[in-house]
Steps between C-alpha positions, in 0.01 A plus 500: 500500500521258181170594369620915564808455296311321289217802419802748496649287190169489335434857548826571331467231220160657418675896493775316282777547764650160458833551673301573791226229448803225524639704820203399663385190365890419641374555827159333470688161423772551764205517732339222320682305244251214431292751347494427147260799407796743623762320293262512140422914595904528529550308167270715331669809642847335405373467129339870469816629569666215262686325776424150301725281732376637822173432369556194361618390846183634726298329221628162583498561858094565460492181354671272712293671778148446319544279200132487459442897473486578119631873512827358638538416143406768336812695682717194384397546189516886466849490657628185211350819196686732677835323528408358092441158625233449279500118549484525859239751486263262294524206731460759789156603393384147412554360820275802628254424292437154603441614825299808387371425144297823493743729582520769279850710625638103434335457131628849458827425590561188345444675155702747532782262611374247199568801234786647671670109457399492111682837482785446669597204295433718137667826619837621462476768741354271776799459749492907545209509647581242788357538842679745749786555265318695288410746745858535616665564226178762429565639845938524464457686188446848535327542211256261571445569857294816427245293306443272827342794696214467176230295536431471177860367360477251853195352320629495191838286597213276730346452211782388272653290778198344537449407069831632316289465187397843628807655434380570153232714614694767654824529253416871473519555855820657566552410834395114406852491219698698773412247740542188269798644367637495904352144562695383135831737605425652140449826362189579312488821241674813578535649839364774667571717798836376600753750589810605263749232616255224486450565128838545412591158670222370336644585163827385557357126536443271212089539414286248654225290303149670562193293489246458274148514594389145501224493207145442699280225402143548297329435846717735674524779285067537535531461836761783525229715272211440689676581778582848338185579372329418874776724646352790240125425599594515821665839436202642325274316799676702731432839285140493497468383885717850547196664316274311673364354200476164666271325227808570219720365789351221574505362131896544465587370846263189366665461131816496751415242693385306158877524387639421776394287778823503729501850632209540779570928460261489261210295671600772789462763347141429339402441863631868592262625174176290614583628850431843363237455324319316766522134385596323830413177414699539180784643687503201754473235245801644326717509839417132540633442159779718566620299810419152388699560175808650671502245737560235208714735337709522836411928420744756717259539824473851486251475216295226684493719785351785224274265407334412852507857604319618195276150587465697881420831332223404320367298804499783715292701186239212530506481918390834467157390476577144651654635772660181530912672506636096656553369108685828378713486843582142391641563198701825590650299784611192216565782275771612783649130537642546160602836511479720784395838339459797665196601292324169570572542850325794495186395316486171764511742750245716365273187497535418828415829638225527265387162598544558871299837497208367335490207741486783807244672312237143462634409878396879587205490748436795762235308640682185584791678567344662763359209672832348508595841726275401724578149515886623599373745793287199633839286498739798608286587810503113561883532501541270225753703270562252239132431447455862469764575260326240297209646466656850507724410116150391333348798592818693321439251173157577483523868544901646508409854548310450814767654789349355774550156453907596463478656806311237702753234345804744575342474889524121457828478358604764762365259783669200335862664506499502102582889527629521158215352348249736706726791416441422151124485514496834720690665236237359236226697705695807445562448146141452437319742736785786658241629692427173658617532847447145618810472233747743698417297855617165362784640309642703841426247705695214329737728458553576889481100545828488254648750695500724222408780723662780250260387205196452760536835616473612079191277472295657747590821415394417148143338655449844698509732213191296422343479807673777718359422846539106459572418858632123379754741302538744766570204778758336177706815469548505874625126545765563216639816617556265844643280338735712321561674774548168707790434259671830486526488878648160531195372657559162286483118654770311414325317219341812356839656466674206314179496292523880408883444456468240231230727315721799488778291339335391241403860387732569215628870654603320779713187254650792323595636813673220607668365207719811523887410563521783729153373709664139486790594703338727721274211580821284520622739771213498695459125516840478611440764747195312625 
């Protein structure tokens, strides 16, 4: 039950349902709370939805349940940045790293914790962007609130909370003053969009101090450019891919990448170009990069998940020939851990079909297929049903059109009491071959064994439009109609009756018949009366 709950919560995690994901990691550890892998996947679900303490608390708990298990510290850590704790954050991810000094989510971490300590102690604006208050004061203010339902701004703020220094990279954004100027309680430029009264109240106060940009450092300042001029290479990238001029495209989404290095969109989007054109090889190498360098840049999972289905799309190009689908199935299903996409749901699914009709087609062998036939007669006139079935199912795989062998195993099935599993098969000999007769016998007659006499009755009616004097159908028809008639008379043992009576009221008509106020106390009356 642990381990359900468990795959439930990582199910939603990976869709990026996080309320949900803690709802059931709740129950995993109620069912099992010495876990300490449920209490770090509920501390990472606390912190995506910038729950710090809550985090911060499950975090501790994975530790003090396995001290020696290095990720335990990572979620310490992440949940110390996210609450500003820079300090803590730093000894956090040391401590992991002497139990896992290769661990690159750890080295990762511990930098950004390392530079987000430097800042905090140089900038002014520092104590606005700490931990979960920040996102509650974003979330109270109604002019804020909007900008929380874009993923873009959500970045943005993750960013800055993560290295205020980064502030200065975004003072044109709009939304990034309004929001400082909530965090700070002050009022940046002139206003826009409030009503009438707002602005005459507004005017009747005494004007409060705006801002000034803070100026950007030399080193900042290029990085801002270069940022800009990959954003417009990018652009004109994205142009020439439209006219399928990939060659042109490639070169800008390259000169992109050259000027900046922290956005894996562009390495992404080369892959998409080299997938046209062709280049698999190129196209995978540039997914790889794409996910290794957004895993160190902690990158929003959505565009890892791009990245390893465009990695999946280009493997299924190249199984083409391979016909090996099992790598491109692997990395569609990680692709779906870190976001569960309805497009790359479809192309894993695609895969799989693909994958499991050309392994019918190489496993595809009349010859064999009928030997195995005859291999299930020999065991079903030796009474030995299971055996028979056995042989019966590899005849199928080797050659699925061949109606015969459904039948015979329908006979088998029918003789071991698995009635819906032979009614299935005799419907397959239908489906494949109406004219099949063999088909209509095993259909009617499991049907008369269910005491489905009505739907026998159709079934050998249907058989003797094929084969009109079919005495097997003939004799069929007969033993329904007595049986129908058997009923209609009263002619019912005591078990038959309750039998048919617990049929009938389960037929809907019959419910709605029943669940009438007026039926209720007429059959009120009559039990009294009774």
């Amino acid at each position: 039950m642990a381990e359900e709950a468990k795959s439930k919560g990582n199910a939603a995690f990976s869709s990026g349902d996080y309320a949900t994901a803690i709802t059931h990691f709740t129950e995993a550890i109620n069912l099992s709370p010495t876990n300490h892998i449920l209490y770090s996947n509920r501390s990472a679900s606390y912190a995506s939805l910038h729950r710090y303490e809550e985090a911060l608390s499950d975090a501790k708990k994975t530790i003090e349940l396995k001290p020696d298990w290095s990720k335990g510290y990572s979620r310490l850590g992440a949940a110390f940045i996210g609450l500003s704790k820079f300090d803590e954050a730093v000894d956090s991810y040391k401590k992991g790293l002497e139990i896992d000094p290769s661990n690159e989510m750890l080295k990762s971490g511990l930098a950004d914790a390392s530079r987000s300590r430097v800042s905090s102690k140089s900038n002014p604006f520092v104590d606005a962007f700490q931990g979960k208050e920040m996102w509650e004061k974003l979330t109270a203010d109604p002019g804020t609130r909007v900008y929380l339902e874009q993923d873009d701004f959500v970045k943005t703020m993750k960013e800055i909370q993560r290295n205020p220094n980064n502030l200065n990279l975004y003072m044109k954004d709009k939304r990034v003053m309004k929001a400082l100027g909530v965090l700070l309680n002050v009022k940046f430029g002139g206003s826009s969009g409030e009503d009438t009264e707002m602005k005459e109240a507004d005017e009747r106060k005494e004007p409060e101090p705006e801002m000034e940009p803070m100026e950007l450092t030399e080193e900042e300042r290029q990085k801002k450019e270069r940022k800009e001029k990959a954003l417009k290479e990018k652009g004109e990238g994205n142009v020439a891919y439209k006219k399928k001029d990939f060659g042109r495209a490639v070169e800008h989404y390259t000169k992109a990448m050259e000027l900046d290095d922290e956005d894996i969109s562009y390495l992404t989007n080369r892959a998409a170009v080299y997938l046209e054109m062709g280049k698999y090889e190129e196209c995978i190498e540039d997914c790889d990069k794409a996910v290794e360098r957004g895993r160190e840049l902690r990158s929003d999972f959505k565009m890892i998940a791009r990245a390893l289905t465009r990695k999946g799309s280009a493997l299924v190009k190249m199984a083409r020939c391979s016909k090996d689908f099992e790598p491109a199935i692997e990395t569609f299903q990680k692709a779906l851990t870190e976001h569960r996409n309805p497009d790359t749901l479809k192309k894993l699914n695609d895969a799989e079909k693909v994958k499991k009709e050309l392994e019918q087609q190489e496993y595809f062998d009349p010859t064999i297929a009928e030997e195995e036939r005859e291999k299930g007669n020999g065991f079903f006139k030796e009474q030995k049903y299971p055996e028979a079935v056995k042989h019966y199912s590899e005849a199928i795989k080797r050659n699925p059109n061949d109606v015969r062998a459904y039948s015979n195993r329908a006979a088998c099935y029918t003789k071991l009491g698995a009635l819906p599993e032979g009614l299935k098969d005799a419907e397959k000999c239908i489906e494949l071959d109406p004219s099949f007769t063999k088909g209509y016998s095993r259909k009617g007659a499991i049907q008369f064994f269910m005491k489905e006499y009505d739907k026998a009755m159709e079934t050998y009616q249907e058989g003797l439009k094929h084969d009109p004097k079919n005495q097997e159908f003939l004799d069929g028809v007969r033993r329904c109609v007595e049986q129908i008639n058997k009923a209609s008379r009263g002619d019912l043992t005591p078990e038959e009756l309750k039998e048919r009576q617990a049929k009938a009221m389960q037929d809907p008509e019959v419910q709605n018949i029943l669940s009438d106020p007026v039926m209720r106390q007429v059959k009120a009356v009559a039990s009294i009366v009774f």
